[in-house]
C-alpha positions as CSV (number, residue, x, y, z in Angstrom):
1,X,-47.1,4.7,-34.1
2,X,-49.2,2.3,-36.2
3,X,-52.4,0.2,-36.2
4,X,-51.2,-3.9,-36.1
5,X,-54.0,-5.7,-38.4
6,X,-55.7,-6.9,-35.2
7,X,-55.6,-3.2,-34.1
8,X,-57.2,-1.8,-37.0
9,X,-59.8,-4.9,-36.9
10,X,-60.7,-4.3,-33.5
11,X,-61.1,-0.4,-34.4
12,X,-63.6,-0.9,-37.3
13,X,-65.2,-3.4,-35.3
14,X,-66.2,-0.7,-32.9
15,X,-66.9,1.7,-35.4
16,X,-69.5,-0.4,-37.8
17,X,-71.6,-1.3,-34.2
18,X,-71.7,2.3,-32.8
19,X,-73.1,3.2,-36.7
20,X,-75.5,0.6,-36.6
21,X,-77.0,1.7,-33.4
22,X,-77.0,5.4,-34.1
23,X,-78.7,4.3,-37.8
24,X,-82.1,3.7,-35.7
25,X,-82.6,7.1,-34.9
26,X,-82.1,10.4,-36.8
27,X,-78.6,11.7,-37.6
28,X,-76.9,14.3,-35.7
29,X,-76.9,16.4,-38.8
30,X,-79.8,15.9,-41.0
31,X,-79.2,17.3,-44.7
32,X,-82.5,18.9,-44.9
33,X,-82.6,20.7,-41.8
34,X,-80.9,24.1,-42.9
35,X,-80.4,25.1,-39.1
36,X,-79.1,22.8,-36.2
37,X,-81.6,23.4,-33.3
38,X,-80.6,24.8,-29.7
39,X,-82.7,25.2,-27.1
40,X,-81.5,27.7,-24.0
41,X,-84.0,26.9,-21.3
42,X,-83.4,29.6,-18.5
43,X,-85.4,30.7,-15.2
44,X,-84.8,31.5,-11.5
45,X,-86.4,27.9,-10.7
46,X,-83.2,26.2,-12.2
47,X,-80.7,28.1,-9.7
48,X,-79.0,25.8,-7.6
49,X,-80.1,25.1,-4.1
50,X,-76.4,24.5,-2.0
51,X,-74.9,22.5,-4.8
52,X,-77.9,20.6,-6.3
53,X,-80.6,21.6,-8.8
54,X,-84.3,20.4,-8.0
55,X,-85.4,17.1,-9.6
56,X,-88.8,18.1,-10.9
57,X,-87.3,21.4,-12.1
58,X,-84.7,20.0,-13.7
59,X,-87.0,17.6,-15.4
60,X,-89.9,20.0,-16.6
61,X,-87.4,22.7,-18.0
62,X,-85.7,19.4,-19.7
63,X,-89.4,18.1,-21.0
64,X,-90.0,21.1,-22.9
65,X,-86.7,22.0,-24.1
66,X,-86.9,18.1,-25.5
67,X,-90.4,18.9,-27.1
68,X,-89.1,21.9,-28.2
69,X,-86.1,20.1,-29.7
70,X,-88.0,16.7,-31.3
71,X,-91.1,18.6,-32.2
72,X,-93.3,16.3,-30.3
73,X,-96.5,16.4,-28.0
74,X,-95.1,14.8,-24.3
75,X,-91.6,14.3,-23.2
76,X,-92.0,10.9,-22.6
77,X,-92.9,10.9,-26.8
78,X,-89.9,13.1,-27.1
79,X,-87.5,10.7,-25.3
80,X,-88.7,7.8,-27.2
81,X,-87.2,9.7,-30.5
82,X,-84.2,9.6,-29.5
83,X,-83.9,6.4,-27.1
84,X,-85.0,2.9,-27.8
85,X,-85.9,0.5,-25.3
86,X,-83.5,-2.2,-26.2
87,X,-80.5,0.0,-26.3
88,X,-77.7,0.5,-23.0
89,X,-77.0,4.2,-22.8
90,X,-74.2,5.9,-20.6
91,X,-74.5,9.8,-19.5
92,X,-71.0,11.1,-19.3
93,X,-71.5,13.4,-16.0
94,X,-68.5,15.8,-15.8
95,X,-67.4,16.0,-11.6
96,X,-63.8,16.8,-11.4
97,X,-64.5,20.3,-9.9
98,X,-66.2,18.6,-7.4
99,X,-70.0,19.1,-6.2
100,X,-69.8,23.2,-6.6
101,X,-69.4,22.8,-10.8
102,X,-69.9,19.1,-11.1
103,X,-72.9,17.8,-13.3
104,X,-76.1,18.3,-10.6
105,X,-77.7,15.4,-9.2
106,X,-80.6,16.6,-9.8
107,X,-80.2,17.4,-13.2
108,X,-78.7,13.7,-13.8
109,X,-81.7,12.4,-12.4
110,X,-84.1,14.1,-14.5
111,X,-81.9,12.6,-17.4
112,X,-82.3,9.4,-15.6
113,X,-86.1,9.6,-15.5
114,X,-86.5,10.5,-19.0
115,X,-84.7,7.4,-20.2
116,X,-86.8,5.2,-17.8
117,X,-89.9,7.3,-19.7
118,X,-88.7,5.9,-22.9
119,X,-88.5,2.0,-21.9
120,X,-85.0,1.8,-20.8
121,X,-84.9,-0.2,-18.1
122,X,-82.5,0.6,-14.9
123,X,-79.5,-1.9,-15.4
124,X,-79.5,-0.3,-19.3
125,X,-78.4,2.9,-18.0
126,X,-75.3,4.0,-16.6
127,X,-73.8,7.0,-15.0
128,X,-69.9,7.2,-15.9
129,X,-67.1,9.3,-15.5
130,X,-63.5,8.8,-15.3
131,X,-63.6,7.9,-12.3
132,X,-65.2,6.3,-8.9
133,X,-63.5,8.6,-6.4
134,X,-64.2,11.6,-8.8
135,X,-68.1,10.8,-9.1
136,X,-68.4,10.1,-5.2
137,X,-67.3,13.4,-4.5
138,X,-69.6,14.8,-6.6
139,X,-72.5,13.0,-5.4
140,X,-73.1,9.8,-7.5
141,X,-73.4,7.4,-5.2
142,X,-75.7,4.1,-5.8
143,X,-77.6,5.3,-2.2
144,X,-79.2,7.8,-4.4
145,X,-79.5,6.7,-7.8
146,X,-81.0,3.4,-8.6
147,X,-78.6,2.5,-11.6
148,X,-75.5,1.7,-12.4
149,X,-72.7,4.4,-11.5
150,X,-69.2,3.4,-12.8
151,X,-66.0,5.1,-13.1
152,X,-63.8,4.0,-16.2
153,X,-61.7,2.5,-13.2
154,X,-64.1,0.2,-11.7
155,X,-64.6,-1.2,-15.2
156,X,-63.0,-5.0,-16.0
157,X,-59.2,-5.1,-17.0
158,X,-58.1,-1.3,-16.0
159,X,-61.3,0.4,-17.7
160,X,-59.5,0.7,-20.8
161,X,-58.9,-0.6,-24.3
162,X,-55.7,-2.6,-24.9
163,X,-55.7,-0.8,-28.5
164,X,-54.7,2.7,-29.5
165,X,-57.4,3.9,-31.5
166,X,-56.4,7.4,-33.6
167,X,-59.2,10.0,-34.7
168,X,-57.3,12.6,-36.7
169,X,-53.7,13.5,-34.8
170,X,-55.3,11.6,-31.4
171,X,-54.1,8.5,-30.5
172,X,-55.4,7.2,-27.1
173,X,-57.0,4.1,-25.7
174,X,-60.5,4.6,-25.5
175,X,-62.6,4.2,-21.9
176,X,-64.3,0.5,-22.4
177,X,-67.9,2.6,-20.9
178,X,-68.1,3.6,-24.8
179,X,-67.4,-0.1,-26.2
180,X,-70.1,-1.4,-23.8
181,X,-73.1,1.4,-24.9
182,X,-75.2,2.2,-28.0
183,X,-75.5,5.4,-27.0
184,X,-74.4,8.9,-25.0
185,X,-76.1,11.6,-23.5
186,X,-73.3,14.5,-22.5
187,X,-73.8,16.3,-19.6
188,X,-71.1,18.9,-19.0
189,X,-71.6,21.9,-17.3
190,X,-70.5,25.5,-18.8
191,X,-67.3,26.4,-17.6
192,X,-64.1,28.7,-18.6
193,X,-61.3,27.1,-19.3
194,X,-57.7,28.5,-18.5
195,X,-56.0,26.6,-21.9
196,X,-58.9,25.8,-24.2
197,X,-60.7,28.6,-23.4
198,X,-64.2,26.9,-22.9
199,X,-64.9,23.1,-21.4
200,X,-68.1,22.4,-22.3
201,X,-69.7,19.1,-24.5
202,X,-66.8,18.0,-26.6
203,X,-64.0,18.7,-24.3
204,X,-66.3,16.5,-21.8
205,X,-65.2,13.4,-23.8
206,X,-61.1,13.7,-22.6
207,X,-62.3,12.1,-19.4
208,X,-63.2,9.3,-22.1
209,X,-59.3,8.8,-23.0
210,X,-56.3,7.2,-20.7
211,X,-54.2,10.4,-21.8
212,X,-55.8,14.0,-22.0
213,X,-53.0,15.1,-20.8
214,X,-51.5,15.0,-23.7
215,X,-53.6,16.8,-26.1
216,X,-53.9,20.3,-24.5
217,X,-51.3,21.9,-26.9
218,X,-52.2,24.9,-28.8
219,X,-55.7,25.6,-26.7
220,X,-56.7,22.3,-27.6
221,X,-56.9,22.8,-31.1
222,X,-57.5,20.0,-33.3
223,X,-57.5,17.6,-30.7
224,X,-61.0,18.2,-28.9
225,X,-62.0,18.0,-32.5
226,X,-60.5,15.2,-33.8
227,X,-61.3,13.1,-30.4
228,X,-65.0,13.8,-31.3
229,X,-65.0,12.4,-34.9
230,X,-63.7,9.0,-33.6
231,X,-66.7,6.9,-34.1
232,X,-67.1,5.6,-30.3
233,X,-67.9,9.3,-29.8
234,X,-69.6,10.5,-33.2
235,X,-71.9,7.4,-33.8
236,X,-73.1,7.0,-30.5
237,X,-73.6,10.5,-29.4
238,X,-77.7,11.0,-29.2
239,X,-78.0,14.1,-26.9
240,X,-76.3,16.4,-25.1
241,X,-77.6,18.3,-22.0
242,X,-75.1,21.1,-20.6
243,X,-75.6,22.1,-17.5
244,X,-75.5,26.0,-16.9
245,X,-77.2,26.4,-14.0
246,X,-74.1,27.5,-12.4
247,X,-71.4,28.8,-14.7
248,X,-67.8,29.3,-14.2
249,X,-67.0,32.2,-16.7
250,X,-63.3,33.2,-15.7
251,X,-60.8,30.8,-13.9
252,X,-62.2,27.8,-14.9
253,X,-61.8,24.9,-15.2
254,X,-62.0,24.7,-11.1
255,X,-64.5,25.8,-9.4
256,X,-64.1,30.0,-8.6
257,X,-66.7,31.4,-6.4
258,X,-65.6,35.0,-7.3
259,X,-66.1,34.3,-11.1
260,X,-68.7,31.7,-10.7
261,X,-72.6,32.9,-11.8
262,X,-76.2,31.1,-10.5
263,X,-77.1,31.7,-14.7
264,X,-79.8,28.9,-14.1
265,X,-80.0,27.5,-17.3
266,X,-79.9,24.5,-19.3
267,X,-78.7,24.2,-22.9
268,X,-80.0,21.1,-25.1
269,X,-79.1,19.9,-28.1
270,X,-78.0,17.3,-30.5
271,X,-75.5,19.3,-32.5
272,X,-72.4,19.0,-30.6
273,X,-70.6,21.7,-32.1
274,X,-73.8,24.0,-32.3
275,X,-74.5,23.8,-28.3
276,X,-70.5,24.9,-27.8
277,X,-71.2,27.5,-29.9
278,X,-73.6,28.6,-28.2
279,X,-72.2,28.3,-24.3
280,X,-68.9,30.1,-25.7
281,X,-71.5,33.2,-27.0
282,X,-73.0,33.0,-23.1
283,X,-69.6,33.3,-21.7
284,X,-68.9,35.6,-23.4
285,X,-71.4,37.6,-22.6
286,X,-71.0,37.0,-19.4
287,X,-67.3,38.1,-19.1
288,X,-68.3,41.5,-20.9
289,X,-71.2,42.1,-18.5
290,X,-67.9,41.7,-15.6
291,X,-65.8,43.9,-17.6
292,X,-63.2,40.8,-18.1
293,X,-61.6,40.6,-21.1
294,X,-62.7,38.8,-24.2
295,X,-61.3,34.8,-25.0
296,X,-59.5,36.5,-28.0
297,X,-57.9,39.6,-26.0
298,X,-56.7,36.6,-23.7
299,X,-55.2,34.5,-26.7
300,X,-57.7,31.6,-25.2
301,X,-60.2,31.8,-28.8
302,X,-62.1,28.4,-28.7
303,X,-60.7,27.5,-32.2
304,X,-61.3,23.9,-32.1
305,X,-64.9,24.4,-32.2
306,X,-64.8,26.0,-35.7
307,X,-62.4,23.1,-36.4
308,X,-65.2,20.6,-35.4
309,X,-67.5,22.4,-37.8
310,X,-65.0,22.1,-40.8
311,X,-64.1,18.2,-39.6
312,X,-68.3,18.1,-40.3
313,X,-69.7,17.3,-36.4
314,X,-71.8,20.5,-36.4
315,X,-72.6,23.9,-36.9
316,X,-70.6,26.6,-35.6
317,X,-72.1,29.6,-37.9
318,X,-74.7,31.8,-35.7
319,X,-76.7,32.3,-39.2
320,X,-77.2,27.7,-39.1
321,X,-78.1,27.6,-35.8
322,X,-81.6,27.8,-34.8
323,X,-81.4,29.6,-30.6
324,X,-84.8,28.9,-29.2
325,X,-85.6,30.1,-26.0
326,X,-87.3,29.0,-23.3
C-alpha cells in the first residue's frame, strides 16, 4: 500500500506540529546525558487497597520520583519542566484487564494533579483509552474525575484518522486523541504478556491504532518498535509513569490472581525504552523468585525493546541506564 500526495501531506503535517511542541521542553534523549534516568519508587504504602491505589500516596511517591527525575526542589517545579501551561496533554491509561490490572484511579489522579500543579487547566487534560466501555469498567468515569475522559470511540468521525500513516513496517490509522494533543504521559501497568512477552509503555500505544491485531507476529517484534518512532508517538511523548503496584508476572496480559504480585511500586521515566527495560528486569525477577521459567526458556524474549534501542527511542543497555531507587 502507498501514501496518495494528500496522504503523505497530512502525515508530515502531524509530524512537524508534534516536533514543535516537544521542541519546548527537553528531548527524550539528551546527547550529553551518558545515562537515561529511571526512577523505581517502591513501598508498602503503594499496595493497592481492593483495586485502587491511595491518591496522596500515589502523588507523594510520584513528587519525588519526579524531583528525582528533573533534578528540581518541589514537584509542582518538577512538573512545570516537563508540562507548559498552554499545552493539551492526554494520559494513555491502559484498562482492558479491567479494574484488577487497569491503570489505578488513584494513581491517574495524582497524574491529574500534577498537571493542574503545572498550570494546565482541566478542559487541557484528558484521560483516553481505546475505548469508553473499556475505561468505565475500569473506573474513569467523569463522577470522579473532573476532566475530560474519552475513548478513541467517543471521538468525532469514528475516533480515527481517515489516513494510513506507516512508521517502519506499521501501517495503521492513528487514534485522532494523538492529533488533538501536544503531549502524552503513558501510564501502563507492568504486566506479562503471553505473545510479546512483556506489555508495558510502548506496547501501551496499540490501543492507539484501529488494528493491533495485526502486528503481534513474531512476539511483536519490530512492530511495537516501529509504532513508537511514528512521530504522533515519539514527538509528543513527555513522561511515562508505569504503574507496578500490582504486577501480573505470568499469564498476562489478563488479569491472573495466582500469578499476580501486590509489588507496590511505581516506575518513572522519560526514556521509553529504558523504563521497559527496566519492568522486563523486575519480571524477571519476579518469575525466578516463583521458580517459573525465564522469557527466553519460554521463546517469549522481549526483542523489540532492544529493537527500539537500535531504531534510537532509548536505552536498553543496563550499563546507560541510571536505576535510582526510591
Amino acid at each position: 500500500m502507498t501514501l496518495s500526495r494528500r496522504q503523505f501531506g497530512q502525515t508530515v503535517i502531524a509530524g512537524g506540529a508534534a516536533l514543535s511542541a516537544a521542541s519546548l521542553f527537553p528531548a527524550l534523549l539528551s546527547p550529553g546525558e551518558e545515562k537515561s534516568p529511571v526512577v523505581l519508587a517502591r513501598a508498602g504504602a503503594l499496595k493497592r487497597q481492593g483495586h485502587d491505589l491511595d491518591r496522596a500516596q500515589a502523588a507523594d511517591y510520584l513528587g519525588r520520583a519526579l524531583m528525582k527525575l528533573t533534578g528540581r526542589q518541589t514537584p509542582a517545579s518538577a512538573w512545570k519542566s516537563l508540562f507548559s501551561a498552554r499545552e493539551k496533554v492526554a494520559l494513555k491509561v491502559s484498562c482492558l484487564p479491567g479494574k484488577p490490572l487497569s491503570s489505578s484511579v488513584g494513581l491517574v489522579m495524582a497524574v491529574v494533579d500534577g498537571l493542574l500543579s503545572a498550570g494546565l487547566p482541566k478542559s487541557q487534560i484528558y484521560i483516553w483509552e481505546r475505548t469508553g466501555r473499556e475505561l468505565e469498567r475500569a473506573g474513569f468515569t467523569t463522577a470522579v474525575f473532573a476532566v475530560p475522559i474519552r475513548g478513541t470511540d467517543d471521538l468525532p468521525a469514528g475516533g480515527y484518522s481517515e489516513t494510513i500513516s506507516f512508521a517502519g513496517s506499521v501501517g495503521t490509522c492513528f487514534s485522532r486523541m494523538l492529533e488533538m494533543v501536544d503531549a502524552l504521559v503513558n501510564i501502563p501497568v507492568l504486566k506479562d504478556h503471553d505473545i510479546a512477552g512483556v506489555s508495558i509503555g510502548m506496547k501501551n500505544f496499540y490501543g492507539a491504532i484501529h488494528n493491533p491485531n495485526k502486528f503481534h507476529g513474531n512476539h511483536g517484534d519490530p512492530f511495537i518498535a516501529e509504532l513508537c518512532t511514528h512521530p504522533l508517538v515519539k514527538n509528543k511523548l513527555r513522561l511515562v509513569v508505569c504503574d507496578a503496584s500490582r504486577i501480573q508476572v505470568h499469564n498476562g496480559p489478563a488479569y491472573f490472581p495466582a500469578y499476580s504480585l501486590e509489588y507496590g511500586a511505581l516506575l518513572v521515566g522519560r526514556d521509553p525504552v529504558a523504563v521497559d527495560y527496566t519492568g522486563f528486569q523486575v519480571i524477571e525477577e519476579e518469575r525466578k523468585r516463583l521458580h517459573l521459567k525465564s522469557l527466553q526458556e519460554e521463546d517469549r524474549h522481549p526483542q523489540y525493546i532492544w529493537t527500539a534501542e537500535r531504531l534510537g527511542l532509548g536505552r536498553a543497555d543496563p550499563g546507560r541506564i541510571d536505576l535510582i531507587h526510591l
